[in-house]
VEXDREN-2710 file (C-alpha; in Angstrom, 1 decimal):
% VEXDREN-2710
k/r/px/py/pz
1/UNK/90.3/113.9/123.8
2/UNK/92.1/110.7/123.9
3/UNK/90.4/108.2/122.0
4/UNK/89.4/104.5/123.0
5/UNK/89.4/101.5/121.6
6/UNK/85.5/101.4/121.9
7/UNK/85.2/104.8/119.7
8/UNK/87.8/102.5/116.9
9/UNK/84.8/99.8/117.1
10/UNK/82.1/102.5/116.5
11/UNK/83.8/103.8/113.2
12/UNK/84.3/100.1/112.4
13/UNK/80.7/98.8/113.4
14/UNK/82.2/96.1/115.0
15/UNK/81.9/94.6/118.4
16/UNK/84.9/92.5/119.4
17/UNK/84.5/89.3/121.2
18/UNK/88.3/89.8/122.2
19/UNK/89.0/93.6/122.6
20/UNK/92.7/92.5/123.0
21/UNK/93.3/91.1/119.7
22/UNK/92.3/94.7/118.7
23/UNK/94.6/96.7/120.6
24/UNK/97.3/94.4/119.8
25/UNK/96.7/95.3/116.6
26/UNK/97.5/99.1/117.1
27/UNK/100.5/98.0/119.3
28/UNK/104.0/98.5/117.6
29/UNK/107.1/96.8/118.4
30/UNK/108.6/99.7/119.7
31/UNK/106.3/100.3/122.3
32/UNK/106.7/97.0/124.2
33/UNK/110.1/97.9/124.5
34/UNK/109.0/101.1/126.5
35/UNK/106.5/99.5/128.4
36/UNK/107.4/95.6/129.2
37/UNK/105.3/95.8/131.9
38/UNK/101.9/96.2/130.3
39/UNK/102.0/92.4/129.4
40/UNK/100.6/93.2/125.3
41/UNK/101.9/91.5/122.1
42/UNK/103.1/94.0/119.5
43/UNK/101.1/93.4/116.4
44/UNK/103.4/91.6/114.2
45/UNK/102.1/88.5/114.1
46/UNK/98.6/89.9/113.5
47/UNK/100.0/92.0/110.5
48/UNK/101.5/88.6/109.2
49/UNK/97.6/86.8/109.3
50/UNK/96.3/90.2/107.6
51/UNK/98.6/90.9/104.9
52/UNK/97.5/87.1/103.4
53/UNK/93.5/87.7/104.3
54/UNK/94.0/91.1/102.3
55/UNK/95.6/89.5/100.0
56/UNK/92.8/87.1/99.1
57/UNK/89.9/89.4/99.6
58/UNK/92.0/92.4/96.8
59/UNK/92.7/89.1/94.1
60/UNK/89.0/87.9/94.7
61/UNK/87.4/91.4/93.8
62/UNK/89.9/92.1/90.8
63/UNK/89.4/88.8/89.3
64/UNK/85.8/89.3/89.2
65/UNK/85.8/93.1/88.4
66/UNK/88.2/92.6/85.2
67/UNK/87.3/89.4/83.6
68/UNK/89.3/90.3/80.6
69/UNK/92.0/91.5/81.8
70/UNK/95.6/89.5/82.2
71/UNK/97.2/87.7/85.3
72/UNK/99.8/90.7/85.0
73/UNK/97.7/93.6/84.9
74/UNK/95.7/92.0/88.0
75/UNK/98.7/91.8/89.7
76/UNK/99.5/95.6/88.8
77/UNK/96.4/96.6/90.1
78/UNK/96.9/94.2/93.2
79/UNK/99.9/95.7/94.4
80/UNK/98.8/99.7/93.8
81/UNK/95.7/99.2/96.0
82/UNK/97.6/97.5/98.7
83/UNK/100.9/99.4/98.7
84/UNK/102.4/101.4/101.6
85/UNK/101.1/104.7/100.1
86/UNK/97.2/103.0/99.4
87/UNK/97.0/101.5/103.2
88/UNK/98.9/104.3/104.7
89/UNK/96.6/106.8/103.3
90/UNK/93.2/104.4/103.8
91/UNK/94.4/104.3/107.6
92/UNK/94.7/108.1/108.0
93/UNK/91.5/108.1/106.7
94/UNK/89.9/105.8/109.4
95/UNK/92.0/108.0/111.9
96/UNK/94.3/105.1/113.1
97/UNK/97.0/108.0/114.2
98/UNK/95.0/108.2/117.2
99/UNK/95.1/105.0/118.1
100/UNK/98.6/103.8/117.9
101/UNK/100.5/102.6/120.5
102/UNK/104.4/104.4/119.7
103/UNK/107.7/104.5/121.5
104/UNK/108.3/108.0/122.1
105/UNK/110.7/107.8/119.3
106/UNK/108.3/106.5/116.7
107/UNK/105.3/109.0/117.7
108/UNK/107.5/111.9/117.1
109/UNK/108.1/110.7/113.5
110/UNK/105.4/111.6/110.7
111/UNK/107.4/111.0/107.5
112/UNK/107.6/108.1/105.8
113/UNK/108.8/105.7/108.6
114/UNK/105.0/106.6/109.9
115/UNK/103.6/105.7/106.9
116/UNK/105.0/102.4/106.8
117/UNK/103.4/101.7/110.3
118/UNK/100.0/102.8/109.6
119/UNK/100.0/100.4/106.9
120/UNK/101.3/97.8/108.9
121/UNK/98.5/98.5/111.3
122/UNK/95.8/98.4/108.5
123/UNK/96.9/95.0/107.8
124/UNK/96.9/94.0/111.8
125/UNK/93.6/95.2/111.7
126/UNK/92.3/92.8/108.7
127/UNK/93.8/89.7/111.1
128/UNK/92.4/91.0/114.6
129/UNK/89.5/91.1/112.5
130/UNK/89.9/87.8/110.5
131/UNK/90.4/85.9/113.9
132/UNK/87.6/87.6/115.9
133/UNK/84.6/88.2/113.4
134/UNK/85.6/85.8/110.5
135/UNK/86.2/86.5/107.2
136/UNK/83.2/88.2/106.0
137/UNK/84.4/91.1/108.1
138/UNK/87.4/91.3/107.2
139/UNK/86.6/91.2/103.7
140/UNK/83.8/94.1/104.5
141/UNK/86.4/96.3/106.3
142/UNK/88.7/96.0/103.3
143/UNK/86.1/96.5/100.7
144/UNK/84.9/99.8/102.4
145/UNK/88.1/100.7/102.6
146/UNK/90.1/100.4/99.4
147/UNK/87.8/98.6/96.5
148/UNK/86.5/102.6/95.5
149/UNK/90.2/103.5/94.6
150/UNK/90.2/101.0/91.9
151/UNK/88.5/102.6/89.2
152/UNK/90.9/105.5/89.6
153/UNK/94.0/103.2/90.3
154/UNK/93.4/102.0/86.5
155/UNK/91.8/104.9/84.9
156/UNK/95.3/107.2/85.8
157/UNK/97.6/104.2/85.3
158/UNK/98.3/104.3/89.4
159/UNK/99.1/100.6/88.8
160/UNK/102.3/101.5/87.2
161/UNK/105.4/102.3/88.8
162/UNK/105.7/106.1/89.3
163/UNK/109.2/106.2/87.0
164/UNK/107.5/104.2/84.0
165/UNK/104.2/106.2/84.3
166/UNK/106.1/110.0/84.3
167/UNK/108.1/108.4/81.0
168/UNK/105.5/107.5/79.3
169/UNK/103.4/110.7/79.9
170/UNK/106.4/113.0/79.1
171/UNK/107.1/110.9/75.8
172/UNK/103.6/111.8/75.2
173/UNK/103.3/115.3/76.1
174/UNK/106.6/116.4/75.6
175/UNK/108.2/114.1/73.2
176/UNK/111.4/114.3/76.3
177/UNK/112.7/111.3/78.2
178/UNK/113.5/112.6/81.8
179/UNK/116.4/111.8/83.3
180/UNK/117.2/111.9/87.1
181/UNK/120.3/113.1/89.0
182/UNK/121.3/112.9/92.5
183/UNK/121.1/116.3/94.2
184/UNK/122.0/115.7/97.4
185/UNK/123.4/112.6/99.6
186/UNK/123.2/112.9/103.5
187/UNK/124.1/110.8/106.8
188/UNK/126.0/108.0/107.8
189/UNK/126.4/104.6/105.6
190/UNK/123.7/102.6/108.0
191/UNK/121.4/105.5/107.5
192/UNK/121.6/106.9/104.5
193/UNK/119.0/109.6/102.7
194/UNK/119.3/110.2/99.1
195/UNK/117.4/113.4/96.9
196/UNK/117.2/113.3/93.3
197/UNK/115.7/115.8/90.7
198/UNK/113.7/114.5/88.0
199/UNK/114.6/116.6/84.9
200/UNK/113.1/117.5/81.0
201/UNK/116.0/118.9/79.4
202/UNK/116.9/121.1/81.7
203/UNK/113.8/122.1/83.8
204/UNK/113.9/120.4/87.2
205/UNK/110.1/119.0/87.5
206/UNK/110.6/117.6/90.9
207/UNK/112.7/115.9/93.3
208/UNK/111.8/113.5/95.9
209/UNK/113.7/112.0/99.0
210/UNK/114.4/107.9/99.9
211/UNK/116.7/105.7/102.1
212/UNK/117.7/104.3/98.6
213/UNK/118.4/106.2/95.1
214/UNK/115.8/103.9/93.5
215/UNK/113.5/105.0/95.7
216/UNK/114.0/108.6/95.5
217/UNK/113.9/108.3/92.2
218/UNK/110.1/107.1/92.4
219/UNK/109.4/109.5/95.1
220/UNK/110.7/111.9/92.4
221/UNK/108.6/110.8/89.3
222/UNK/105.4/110.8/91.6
223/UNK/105.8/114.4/92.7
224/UNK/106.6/115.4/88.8
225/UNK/103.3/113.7/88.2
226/UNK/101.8/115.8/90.6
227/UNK/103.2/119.3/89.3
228/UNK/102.6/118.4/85.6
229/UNK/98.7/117.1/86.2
230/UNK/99.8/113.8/84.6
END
């Protein structure tokens, strides 16, 4: 059953004044390209307002949550509940899949290109939101969203980069720093994908895939997290 954007105001509670700042904010780039006529705006702009009001609403409930704590773990802890991964996974949650608006290109992809967009669309969401209802509800939507990750964002170190946080817990387990080597390198120079294995000696813990090696590498570390229990 092909959803509407009155079932996305249900799950959100919210009545728009302006349902078109709301499905501009589930419209990518790629599908104005497809379908000029239609006359919509991707959500760009919208994900440019969001990203800032998200930005404020996250630093407001840190700094009061952590009193004691330093401008440089807040900003730890800032950028783990707002990353890619965090918003990607918040917006599955919510079931924004459903309601994105794709070239035929983009739908069919559901890596980590897909990823990037639903967390792009999170954050057109916060400005359609921002602009239409003000921003107490904005602030609600990302506080229902995201603020209950926060205690287990700092409780299992998710504020730390993947590679730091699998070196530290191997020192600790294992007393072995791992070291990572490129297993594979594929395609051509302007697209490029990279796989490296995270190893402890000479087990091979995990491996992960990026467009760079760096970020294979964390890929890498986060699935050897995974395997260990770390």
């Amino acid at each position: 059953m092909e959803r509407t954007i009155s079932d996305f105001e249900a799950t959100l509670g919210v009545s728009f004044n302006d349902k078109n700042l709301l499905r501009q904010a589930f419209t990518h780039r790629s599908y104005i390209n497809e379908h000029k006529e239609t006359g919509l705006e991707h959500n760009e702009r919208l994900e440019f307002l969001g990203d800032a009001v998200l930005e404020l609403a996250v630093t407001d409930f840190l700094f009061k949550k952590y009193p004691e704590k330093t401008e440089g773990d807040l900003t730890a802890y800032r950028a783990a509940l707002v990353n890619t991964n965090t918003l990607g996974d918040a917006s599955l949650k919510l079931g924004i899949n459903d309601y994105l608006l794709l070239s035929k290109g983009e739908a069919q992809d559901t890596g980590r290109a897909r990823q990037y967009i639903l967390a792009n669309t999170f954050e057109s969401i916060v400005g359609a939101l921002y602009l239409d209802q003000g921003y107490d509800a904005a602030q609600k939507f990302i506080a229902d969203s995201l603020f209950d990750l926060t205690e287990d964002i700092v409780s299992q170190r998710l504020w730390q980069d993947a590679k730091s946080n699998f070196q530290e817990r191997a020192q600790e387990n294992t007393g072995i720093t791992p070291r990572y080597e490129l297993i594979e390198e594929k395609g051509p120079d302007h697209n490029k994908e990279f796989v490296v294995g995270v190893y402890l000696n000479a087990e091979l813990v995990a491996s992960g895939k990026g467009s760079s090696k760096q970020e294979a590498e964390q890929e890498a570390a986060q699935n050897a997290l995974k395997v260990k229990g770390w």
